[in-house]
N, C-alpha and C positions, 0 to 999 in steps of 0.2 A: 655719823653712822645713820643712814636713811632706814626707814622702816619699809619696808615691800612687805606684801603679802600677798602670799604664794595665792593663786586663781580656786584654789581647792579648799582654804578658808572661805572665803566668803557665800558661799551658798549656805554653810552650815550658821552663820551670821545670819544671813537672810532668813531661814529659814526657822531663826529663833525668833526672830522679829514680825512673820508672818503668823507661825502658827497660834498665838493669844489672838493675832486681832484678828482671825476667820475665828476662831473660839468664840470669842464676844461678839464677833457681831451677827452668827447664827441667830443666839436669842433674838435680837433686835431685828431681822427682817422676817422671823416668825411672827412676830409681835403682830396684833390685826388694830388695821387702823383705828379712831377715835370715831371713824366716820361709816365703818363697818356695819350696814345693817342685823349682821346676825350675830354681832357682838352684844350682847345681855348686861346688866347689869355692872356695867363701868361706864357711869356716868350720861352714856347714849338716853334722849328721852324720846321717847316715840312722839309724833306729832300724832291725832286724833284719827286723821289721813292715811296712817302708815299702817296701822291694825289691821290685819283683815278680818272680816265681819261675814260670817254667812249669810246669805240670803235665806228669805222663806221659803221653808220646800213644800211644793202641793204632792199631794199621792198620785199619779195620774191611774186611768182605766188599767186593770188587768190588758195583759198584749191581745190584739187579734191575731189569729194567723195568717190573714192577709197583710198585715202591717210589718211583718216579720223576714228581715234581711239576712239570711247566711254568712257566717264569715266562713271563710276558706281555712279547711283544715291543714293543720300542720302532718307535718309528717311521725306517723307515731302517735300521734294524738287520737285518743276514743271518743273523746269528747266532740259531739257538735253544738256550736253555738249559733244564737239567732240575736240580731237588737232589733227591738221595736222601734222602727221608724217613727211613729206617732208619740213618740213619747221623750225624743232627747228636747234638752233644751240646754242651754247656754247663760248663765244669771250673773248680773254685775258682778259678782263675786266669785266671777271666772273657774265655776264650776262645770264642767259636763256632766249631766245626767242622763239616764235613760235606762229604759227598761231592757232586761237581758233574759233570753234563757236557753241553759245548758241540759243538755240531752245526752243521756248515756245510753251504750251500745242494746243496751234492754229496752230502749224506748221510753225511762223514765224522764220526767223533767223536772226539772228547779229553775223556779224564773225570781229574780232578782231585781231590785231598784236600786241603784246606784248612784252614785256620785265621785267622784275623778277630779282632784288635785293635782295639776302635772307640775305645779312649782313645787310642791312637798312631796311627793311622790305615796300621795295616800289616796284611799280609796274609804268610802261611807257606805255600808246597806240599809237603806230607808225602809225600804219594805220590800218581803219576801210572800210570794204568792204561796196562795191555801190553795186543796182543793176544791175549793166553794169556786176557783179563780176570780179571787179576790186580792187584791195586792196590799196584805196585812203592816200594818206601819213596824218597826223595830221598834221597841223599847229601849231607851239610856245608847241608841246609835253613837258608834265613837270613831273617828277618824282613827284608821291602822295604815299601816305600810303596805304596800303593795308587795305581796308573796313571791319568791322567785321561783318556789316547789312545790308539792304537796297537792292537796285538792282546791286549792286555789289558784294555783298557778295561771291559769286562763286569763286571770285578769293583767296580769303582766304582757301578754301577747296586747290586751285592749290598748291597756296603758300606751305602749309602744308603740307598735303598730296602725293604732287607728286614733285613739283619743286626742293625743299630743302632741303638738307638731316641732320642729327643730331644735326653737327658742325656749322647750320648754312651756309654752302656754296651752292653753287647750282649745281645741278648734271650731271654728264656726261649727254651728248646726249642719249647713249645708255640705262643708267642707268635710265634713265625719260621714255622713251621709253617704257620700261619692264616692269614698274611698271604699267605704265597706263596698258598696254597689258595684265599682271597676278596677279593684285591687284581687285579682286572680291569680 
């Protein structure tokens, strides 16, 4: 007497035999490599090289108005903003900075010093301008996330928009420059 088995067993065989091992091996191709830079505290030791390190930041001058580039509003948007062309710069530690400032539909302003992380996606206020137009340093400044809403939201347009380029890194001086200057 031969054993045959009918075509309509065996799938449900297979499929007792499939379903543990997709089971188990879920966990294991979540698992992040050994070699995973943003893997923390399992064993990875950062080399001295690997850290990032801010650079020194100078205050630079309150903005001139003649130094002062437009960016093109959005749609819906009250806000106008302006960067100080004299004032971005770009520092081994691949920060974009530069002076900003937003102008609401009253005419008031608020100018800002900045700083721009396009790998982390944060943003620093170094100093925020007085009346005096004076560009007053922040106290205990701490790197936040870049806002999607709210009264902050502008910098997300920056971020985007102008700051950072495809790779994620942040852009020449020049290259941030021009685009403000011919992105209409």
């Amino acid at each position: 007497m031969s054993h045959t088995r009918s075509p309509r067993h065996r799938p449900i065989s297979l499929a007792f035999l499939l379903v543990p091992l997709i089971a188990f091996s879920a966990p294991l191709s979540a698992a992040k490599s050994p070699f995973d830079y943003e893997q923390r505290g399992s064993g990875y030791v950062e080399r001295p090289e690997d850290i990032w390190k801010e650079s020194e930041v100078a205050i630079p001058a309150y903005p001139e108005e003649g130094n002062l580039l437009p960016i093109p509003r959005q749609p819906g948007s009250t806000l106008k903003l302006y960067v100080d062309a004299g004032s971005v710069s770009r520092a081994p530690d691949r920060v974009l900075r530069f002076a900003f400032v937003v102008e609401t539909p009253g005419g008031a302003r608020n100018v800002f010093y900045d700083g721009v992380r396009c790998e982390t996606g944060e943003y620093k206020t170094y100093a925020i301008g007085t009346s005096a137009r004076v560009l007053q340093p922040v106290k205990d400044a701490k790197w936040r996330p870049i806002p999607d809403r709210g009264s902050n939201a502008f910098r997300l347009r920056l971020f985007r928009d102008y700051v950072c380029d495809e790779s994620g890194s942040a852009r020449p001086v020049r290259d941030f420059i021009e685009r403000i200057k011919y992105r209409n």
